[in-house]
C-alpha positions as CSV (number, residue, x, y, z in Angstrom):
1,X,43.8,-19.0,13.8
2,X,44.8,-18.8,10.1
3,X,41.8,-21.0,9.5
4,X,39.5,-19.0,11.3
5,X,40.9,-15.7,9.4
6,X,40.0,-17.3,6.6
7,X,36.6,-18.1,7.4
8,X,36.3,-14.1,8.5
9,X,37.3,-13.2,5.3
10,X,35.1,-15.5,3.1
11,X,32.2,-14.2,5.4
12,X,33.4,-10.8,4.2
13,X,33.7,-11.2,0.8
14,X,30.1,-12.5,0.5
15,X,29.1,-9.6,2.3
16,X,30.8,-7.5,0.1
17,X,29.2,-9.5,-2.8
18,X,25.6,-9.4,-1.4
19,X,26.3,-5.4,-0.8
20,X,27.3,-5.1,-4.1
21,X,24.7,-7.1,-6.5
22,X,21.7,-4.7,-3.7
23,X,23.7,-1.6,-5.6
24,X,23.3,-2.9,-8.5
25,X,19.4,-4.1,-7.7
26,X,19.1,-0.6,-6.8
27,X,20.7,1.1,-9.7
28,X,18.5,-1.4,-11.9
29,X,15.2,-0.4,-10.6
30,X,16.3,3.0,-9.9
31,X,14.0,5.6,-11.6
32,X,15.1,8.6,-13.8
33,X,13.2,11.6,-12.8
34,X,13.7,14.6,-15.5
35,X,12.4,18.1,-14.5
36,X,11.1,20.8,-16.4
37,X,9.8,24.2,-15.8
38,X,6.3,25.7,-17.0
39,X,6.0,29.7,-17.5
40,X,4.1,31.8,-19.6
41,X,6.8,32.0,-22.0
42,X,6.4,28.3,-23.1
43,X,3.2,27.1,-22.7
44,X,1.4,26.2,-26.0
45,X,-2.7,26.3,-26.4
46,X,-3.1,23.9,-28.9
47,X,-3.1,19.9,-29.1
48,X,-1.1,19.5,-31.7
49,X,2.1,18.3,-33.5
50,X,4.8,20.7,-32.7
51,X,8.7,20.6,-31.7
52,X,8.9,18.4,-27.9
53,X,10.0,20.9,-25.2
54,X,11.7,17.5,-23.2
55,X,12.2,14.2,-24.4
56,X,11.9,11.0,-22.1
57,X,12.7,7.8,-22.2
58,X,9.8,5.5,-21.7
59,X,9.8,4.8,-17.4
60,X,11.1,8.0,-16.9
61,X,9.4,10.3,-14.2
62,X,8.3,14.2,-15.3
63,X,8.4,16.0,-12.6
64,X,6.9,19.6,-13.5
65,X,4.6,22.3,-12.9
66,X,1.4,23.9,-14.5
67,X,0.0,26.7,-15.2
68,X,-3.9,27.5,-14.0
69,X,-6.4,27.6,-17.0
70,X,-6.1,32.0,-16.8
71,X,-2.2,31.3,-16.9
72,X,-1.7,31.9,-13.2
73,X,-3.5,36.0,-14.5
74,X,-6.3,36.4,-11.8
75,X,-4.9,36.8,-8.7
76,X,-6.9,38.7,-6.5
77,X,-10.8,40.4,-5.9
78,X,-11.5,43.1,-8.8
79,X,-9.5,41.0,-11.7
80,X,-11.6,40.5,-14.6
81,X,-11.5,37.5,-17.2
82,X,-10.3,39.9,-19.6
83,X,-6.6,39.4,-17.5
84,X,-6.6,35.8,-18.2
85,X,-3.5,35.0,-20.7
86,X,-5.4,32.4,-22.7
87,X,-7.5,29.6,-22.3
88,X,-5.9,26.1,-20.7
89,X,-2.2,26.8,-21.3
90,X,-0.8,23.3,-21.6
91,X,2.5,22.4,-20.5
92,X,4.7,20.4,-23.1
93,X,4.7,18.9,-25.6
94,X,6.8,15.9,-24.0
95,X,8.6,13.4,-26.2
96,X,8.7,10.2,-24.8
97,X,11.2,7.8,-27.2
98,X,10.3,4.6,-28.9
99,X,6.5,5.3,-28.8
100,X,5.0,5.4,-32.2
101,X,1.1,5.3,-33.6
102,X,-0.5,1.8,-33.3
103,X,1.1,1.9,-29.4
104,X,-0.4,3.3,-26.6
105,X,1.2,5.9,-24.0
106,X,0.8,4.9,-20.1
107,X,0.9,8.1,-18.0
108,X,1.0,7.2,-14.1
109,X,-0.3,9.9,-12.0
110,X,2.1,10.0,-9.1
111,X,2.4,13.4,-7.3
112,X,-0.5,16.1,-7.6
113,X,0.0,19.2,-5.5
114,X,-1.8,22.7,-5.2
115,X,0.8,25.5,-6.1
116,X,-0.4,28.2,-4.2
117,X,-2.7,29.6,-1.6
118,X,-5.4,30.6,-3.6
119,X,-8.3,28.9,-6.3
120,X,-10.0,30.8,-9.0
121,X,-13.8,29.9,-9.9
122,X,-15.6,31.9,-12.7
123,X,-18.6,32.3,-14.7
124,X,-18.7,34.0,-18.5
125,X,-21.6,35.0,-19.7
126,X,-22.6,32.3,-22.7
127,X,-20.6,30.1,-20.8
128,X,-21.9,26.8,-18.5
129,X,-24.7,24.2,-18.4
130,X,-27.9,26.0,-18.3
131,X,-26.9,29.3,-19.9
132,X,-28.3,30.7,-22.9
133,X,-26.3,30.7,-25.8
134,X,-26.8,31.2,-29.1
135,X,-27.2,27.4,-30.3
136,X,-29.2,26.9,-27.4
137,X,-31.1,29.7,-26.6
138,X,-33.5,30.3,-23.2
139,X,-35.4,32.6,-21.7
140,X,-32.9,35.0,-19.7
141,X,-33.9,38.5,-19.8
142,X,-30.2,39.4,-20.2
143,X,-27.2,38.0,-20.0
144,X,-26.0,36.5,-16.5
145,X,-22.8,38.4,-15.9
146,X,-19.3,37.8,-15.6
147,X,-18.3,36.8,-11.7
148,X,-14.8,35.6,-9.8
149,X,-14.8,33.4,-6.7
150,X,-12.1,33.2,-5.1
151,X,-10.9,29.9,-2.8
152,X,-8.9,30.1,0.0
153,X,-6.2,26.9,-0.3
154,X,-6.1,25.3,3.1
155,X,-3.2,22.7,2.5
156,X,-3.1,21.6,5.8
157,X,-6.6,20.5,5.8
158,X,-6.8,20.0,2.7
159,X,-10.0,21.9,1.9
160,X,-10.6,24.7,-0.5
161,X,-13.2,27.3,1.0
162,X,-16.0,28.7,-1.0
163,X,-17.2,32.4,-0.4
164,X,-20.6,33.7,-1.3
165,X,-20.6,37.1,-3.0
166,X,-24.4,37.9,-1.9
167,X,-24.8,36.6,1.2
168,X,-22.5,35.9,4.1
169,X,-21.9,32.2,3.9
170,X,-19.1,29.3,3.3
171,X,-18.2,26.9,3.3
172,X,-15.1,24.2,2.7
173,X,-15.0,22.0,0.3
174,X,-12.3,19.0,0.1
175,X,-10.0,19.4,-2.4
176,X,-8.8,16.4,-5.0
177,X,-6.3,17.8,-7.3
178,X,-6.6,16.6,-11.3
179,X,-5.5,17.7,-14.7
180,X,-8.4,19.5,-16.4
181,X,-6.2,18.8,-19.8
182,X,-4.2,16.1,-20.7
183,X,-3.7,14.6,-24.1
184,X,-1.5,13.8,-27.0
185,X,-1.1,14.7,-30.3
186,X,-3.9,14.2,-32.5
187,X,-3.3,12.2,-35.5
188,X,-3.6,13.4,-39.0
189,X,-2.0,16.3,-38.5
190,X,-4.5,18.4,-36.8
191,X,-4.4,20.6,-34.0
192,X,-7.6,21.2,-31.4
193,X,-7.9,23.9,-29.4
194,X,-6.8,23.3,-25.4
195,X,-10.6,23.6,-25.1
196,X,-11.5,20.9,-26.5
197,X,-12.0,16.8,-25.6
198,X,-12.1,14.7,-28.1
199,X,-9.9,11.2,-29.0
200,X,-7.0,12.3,-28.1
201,X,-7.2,13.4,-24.5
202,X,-7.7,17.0,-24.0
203,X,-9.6,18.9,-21.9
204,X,-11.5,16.4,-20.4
205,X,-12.2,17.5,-16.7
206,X,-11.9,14.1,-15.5
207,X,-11.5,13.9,-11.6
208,X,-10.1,10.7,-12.9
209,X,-6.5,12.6,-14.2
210,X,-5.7,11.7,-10.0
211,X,-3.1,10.6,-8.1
212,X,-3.6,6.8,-7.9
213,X,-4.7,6.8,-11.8
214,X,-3.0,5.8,-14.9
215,X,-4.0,7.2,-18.0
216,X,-4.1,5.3,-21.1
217,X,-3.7,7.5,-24.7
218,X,-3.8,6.3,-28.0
219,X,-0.1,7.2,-30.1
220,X,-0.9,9.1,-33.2
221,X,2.5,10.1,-33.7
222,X,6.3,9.3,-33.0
223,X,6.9,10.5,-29.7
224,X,3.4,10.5,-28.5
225,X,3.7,14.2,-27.6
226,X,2.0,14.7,-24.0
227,X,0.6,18.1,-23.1
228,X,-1.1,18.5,-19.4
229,X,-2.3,21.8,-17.3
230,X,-5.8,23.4,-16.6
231,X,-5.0,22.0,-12.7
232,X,-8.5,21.7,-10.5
233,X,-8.6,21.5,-6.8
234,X,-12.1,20.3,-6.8
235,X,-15.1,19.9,-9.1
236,X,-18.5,19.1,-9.2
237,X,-19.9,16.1,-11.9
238,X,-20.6,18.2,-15.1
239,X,-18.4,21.3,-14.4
240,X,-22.0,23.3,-14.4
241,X,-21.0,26.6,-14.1
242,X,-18.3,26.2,-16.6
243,X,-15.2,25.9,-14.0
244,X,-13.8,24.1,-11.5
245,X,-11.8,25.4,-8.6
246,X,-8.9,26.5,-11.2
247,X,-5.4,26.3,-9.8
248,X,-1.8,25.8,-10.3
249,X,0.1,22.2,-9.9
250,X,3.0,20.6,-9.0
251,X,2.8,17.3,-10.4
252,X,5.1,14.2,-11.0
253,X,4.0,11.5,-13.9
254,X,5.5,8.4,-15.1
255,X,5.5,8.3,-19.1
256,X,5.8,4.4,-20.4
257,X,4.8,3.1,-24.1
258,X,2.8,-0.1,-23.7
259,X,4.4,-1.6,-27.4
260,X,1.9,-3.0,-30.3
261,X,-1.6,-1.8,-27.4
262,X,-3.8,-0.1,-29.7
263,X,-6.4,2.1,-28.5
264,X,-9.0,4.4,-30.3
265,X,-9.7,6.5,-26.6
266,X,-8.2,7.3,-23.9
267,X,-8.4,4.9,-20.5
268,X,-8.2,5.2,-17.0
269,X,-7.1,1.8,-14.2
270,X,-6.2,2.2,-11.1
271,X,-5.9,-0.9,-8.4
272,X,-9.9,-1.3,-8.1
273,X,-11.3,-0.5,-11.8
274,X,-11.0,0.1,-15.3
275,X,-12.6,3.1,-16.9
276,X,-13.2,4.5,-20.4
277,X,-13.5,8.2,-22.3
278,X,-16.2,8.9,-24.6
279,X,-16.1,12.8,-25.8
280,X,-18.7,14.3,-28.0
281,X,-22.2,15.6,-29.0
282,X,-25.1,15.0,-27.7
283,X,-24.4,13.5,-24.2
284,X,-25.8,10.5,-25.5
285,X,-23.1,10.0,-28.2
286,X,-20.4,10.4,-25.7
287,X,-22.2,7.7,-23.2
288,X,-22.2,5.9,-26.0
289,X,-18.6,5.7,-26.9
290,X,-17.6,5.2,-23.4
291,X,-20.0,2.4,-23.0
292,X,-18.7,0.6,-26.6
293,X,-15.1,1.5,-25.4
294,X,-15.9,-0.5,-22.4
295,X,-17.0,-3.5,-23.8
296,X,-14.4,-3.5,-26.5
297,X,-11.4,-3.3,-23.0
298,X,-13.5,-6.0,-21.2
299,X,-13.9,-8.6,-24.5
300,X,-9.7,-8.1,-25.2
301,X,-8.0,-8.3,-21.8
302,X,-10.2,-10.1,-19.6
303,X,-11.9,-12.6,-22.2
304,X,-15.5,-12.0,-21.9
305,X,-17.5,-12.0,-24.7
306,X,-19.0,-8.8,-26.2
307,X,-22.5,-10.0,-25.4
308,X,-21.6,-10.9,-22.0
309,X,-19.5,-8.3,-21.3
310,X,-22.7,-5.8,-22.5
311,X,-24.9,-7.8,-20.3
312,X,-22.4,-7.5,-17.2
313,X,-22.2,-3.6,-17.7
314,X,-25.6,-3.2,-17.8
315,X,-25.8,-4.7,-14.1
316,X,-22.5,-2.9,-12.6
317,X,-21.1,0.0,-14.8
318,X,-21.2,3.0,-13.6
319,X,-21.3,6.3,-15.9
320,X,-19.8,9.4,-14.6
321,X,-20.5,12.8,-16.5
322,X,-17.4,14.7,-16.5
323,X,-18.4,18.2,-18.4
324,X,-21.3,19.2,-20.1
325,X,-19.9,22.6,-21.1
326,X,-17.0,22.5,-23.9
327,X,-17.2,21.7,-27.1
328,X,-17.4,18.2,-26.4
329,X,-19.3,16.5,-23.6
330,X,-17.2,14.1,-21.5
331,X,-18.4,11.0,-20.1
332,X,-16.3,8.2,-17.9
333,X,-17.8,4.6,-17.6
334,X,-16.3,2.3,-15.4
335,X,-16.5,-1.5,-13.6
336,X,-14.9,-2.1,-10.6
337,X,-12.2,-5.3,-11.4
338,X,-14.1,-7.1,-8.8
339,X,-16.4,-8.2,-11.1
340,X,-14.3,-9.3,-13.9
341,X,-12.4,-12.3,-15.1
342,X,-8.5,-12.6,-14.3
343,X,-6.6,-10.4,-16.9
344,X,-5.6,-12.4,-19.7
């Protein structure tokens, strides 16, 4: 009896043991999610250097919310543009400790939801891919004039539903929710307008900035100082018109500094590909940094050559044109993993 006792209570005790080191497993690998609320009263619309609204430590999860790109100011059929708050109000900036310039910032897309009922679409006049403007002039009698669409938010099915003004038609589109803007800091001290793409991130209008997605972004300074908002539901390649389907998010990101990574652009990977930025003018330009970009990620972590790696591309890459409407043109090229090397 006493024997068998104490066998009962060596079988306990491992228990007990095994129970506690799982607690501890858990606690290890538990993630610290840190919350922080977006309003009017604290968005910023620059890229740019300025005092962190939140700090992080690097694995930490952001869960947050942003602003549409009128600041959430159109709401409803007879609003004009002139009711929009600003241009892209950004959410942050967000401090994430330990990252410093020469490392790269890692932001895993996690969560993306639409925060509301309701997407904006709009048209300015001098604004969107084949409108006159004065650097590019064309042959409009006048003017195309200011117009609001506005999308019914079907979360249920997931669709967004598009509404002609002059005829009676529509239609539903599927949504894929992405950040319009995200970005860091630029280096040197400047500060871009949330307009604008460049090296740093921005407003890119990459459907890429999904759930799924990490984003890679060159640190320019301590802290790395994340900014996101400008939330789309859905998008067409080149952002024609000059928007998307413009709405609010709820979104949750994982901020982690990749130590002694340096990068001159910003990156996407998920599980089935590896994708590059470039951002400027002419199209060609940015098609141009993308493609180099691209080459440069291939030769360094997967151990082609440049040559080979150029040759490879030229069979397989794909180039996706984000914008073709902000100051910057945006262009994404990609190859799918399948065709590469094992990581180094």
């Amino acid at each position: 009896m006493i024997t068998r006792l104490f066998k009962m209570g060596l079988v306990a005790t491992g228990l007990g043991m095994l129970a506690l080191i799982f607690g501890a497993a858990q606690a290890a690998t538990a993630q610290n999610v840190v919350h922080y609320t977006t309003t009017n009263a604290n968005v910023k619309y620059l890229f740019a250097t300025a005092e962190p609204v939140l700090r992080l430590k690097s694995g930490d999860i952001l869960d947050t919310n942003t602003l549409d790109c009128f600041g959430n100011g159109i709401k409803k059929p007879g609003d004009t543009m002139s009711m929009a708050k600003g241009d892209n109000p950004l959410a942050g900036p967000f401090y994430v400790e330990g990252a410093e310039p020469g490392d790269t910032l890692a932001v895993k897309i996690l969560d993306l939801q639409v925060d509301g009922d309701m997407g904006v679409g709009a048209f300015s006049p001098g604004f969107g891919s084949i409108s006159a403007s004065k650097y590019t002039p064309m042959l409009e009698t006048a003017p195309l004039p200011e117009r609001l669409w506005f999308y019914h938010i079907d979360h249920a099915a997931n669709t967004a539903t598009f509404k002609a003004i002059d005829t009676d038609f529509s239609v539903q589109i599927p949504m894929h929710p992405f950040f319009g803007c995200i970005g860091v800091a630029p280096a040197s001290g400047e500060a871009r307008s949330s307009i604008v793409p460049a090296e740093f991130g921005g407003n890119m209008d990459s459907p890429e900035a999904s759930v799924g997605n990490t984003v890679y972004f060159p640190v320019n300074v301590k802290g790395g100082l994340l900014y996101i908002g400008d939330g789309h539901a859905a998008m067409g390649d080149g952002e024609a018109a000059g928007s998307a389907i413009e709405v609010p998010l709820k979104a949750r990101v994982q901020l982690s500094v990749i130590k002694g990574r340096t990068i001159e652009w910003p990156q996407f990977e998920n599980d089935d590909a590896i994708m590059t930025v470039g951002a400027y003018r002419p199209l060609d330009d940015a098609f141009r940094i993308a493609y180099t970009e691209l080459v440069h990620w291939i030769h360094k972590d997967y151990g082609l050559s440049e040559l080979d790696a150029y040759e490879l591309l030229s069979k397989v890459g794909k180039a996706h044109v984000n914008e073709m409407v902000d100051p910057n043109y945006v262009v994404v090229a990609s190859i799918e993993k399948k065709y590469l090397p094992k990581k180094k």
